[in-house]
C-alpha positions in Angstrom: -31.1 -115.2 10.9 -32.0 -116.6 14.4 -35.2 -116.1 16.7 -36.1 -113.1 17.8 -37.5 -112.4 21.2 -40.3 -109.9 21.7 -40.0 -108.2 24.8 -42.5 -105.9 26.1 -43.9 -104.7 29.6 -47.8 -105.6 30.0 -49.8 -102.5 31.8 -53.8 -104.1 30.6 -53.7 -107.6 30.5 -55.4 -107.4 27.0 -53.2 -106.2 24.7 -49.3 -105.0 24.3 -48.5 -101.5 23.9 -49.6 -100.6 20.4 -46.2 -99.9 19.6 -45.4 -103.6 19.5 -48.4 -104.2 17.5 -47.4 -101.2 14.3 -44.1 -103.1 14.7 -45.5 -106.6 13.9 -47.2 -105.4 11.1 -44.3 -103.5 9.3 -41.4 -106.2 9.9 -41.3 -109.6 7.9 -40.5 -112.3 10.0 -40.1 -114.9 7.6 -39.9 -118.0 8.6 -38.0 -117.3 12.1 -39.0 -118.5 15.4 -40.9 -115.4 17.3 -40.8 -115.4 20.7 -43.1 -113.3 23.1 -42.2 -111.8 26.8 -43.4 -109.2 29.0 -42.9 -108.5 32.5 -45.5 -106.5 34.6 -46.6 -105.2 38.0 -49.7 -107.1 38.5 -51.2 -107.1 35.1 -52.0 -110.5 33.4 -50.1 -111.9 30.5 -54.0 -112.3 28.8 -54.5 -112.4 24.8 -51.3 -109.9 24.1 -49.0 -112.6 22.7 -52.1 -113.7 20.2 -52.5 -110.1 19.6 -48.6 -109.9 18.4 -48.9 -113.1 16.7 -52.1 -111.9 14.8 -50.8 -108.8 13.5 -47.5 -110.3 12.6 -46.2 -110.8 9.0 -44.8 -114.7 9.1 -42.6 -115.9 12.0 -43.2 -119.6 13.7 -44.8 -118.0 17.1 -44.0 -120.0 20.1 -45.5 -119.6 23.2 -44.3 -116.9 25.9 -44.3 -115.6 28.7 -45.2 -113.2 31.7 -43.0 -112.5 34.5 -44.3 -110.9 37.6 -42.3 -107.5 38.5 -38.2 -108.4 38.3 -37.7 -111.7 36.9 -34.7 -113.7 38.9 -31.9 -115.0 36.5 -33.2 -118.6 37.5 -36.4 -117.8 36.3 -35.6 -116.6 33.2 -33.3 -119.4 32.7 -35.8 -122.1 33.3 -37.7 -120.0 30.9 -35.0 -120.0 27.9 -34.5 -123.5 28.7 -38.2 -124.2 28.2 -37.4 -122.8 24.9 -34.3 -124.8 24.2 -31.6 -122.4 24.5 
């Protein structure tokens, strides 16, 4: 098994749609790496990856990210890379 991403889009900043959240609860993630992303219109990234992370059954959570509207393929190379992919 290999890492899962999480992706999401962030509409409040706070917290991830609480879809994500029944989802974190219910699946084991073992010992996996867990990474969080959202994309969003304006909204900030804020506590919604520590939310995830918090409701989450195991996984190795690594930090994510937020990209603003359309991410381009550079960005979201630059941001696998950061992840060591």
């Amino acid at each position: 098994m290999g890492t899962v991403f999480i992706g999401y889009i962030s509409s409040g900043g706070a917290r991830p749609p609480w879809v994500f959240e029944e989802f974190m609860r219910r699946v084991d993630f073992g010992d996996r790496p867990v990474i969080p992303f959202a994309t969003s219109q304006g909204s900030l990234y804020g506590l919604s990856g520590r939310h995830l992370k918090e409701a989450a059954r195991g996984g190795r959570w690594r930090r994510g990210v937020c990209f603003m509207g359309v991410p381009s393929d550079s960005e979201v190379r630059r941001f696998l890379a950061s992840q060591g992919f």
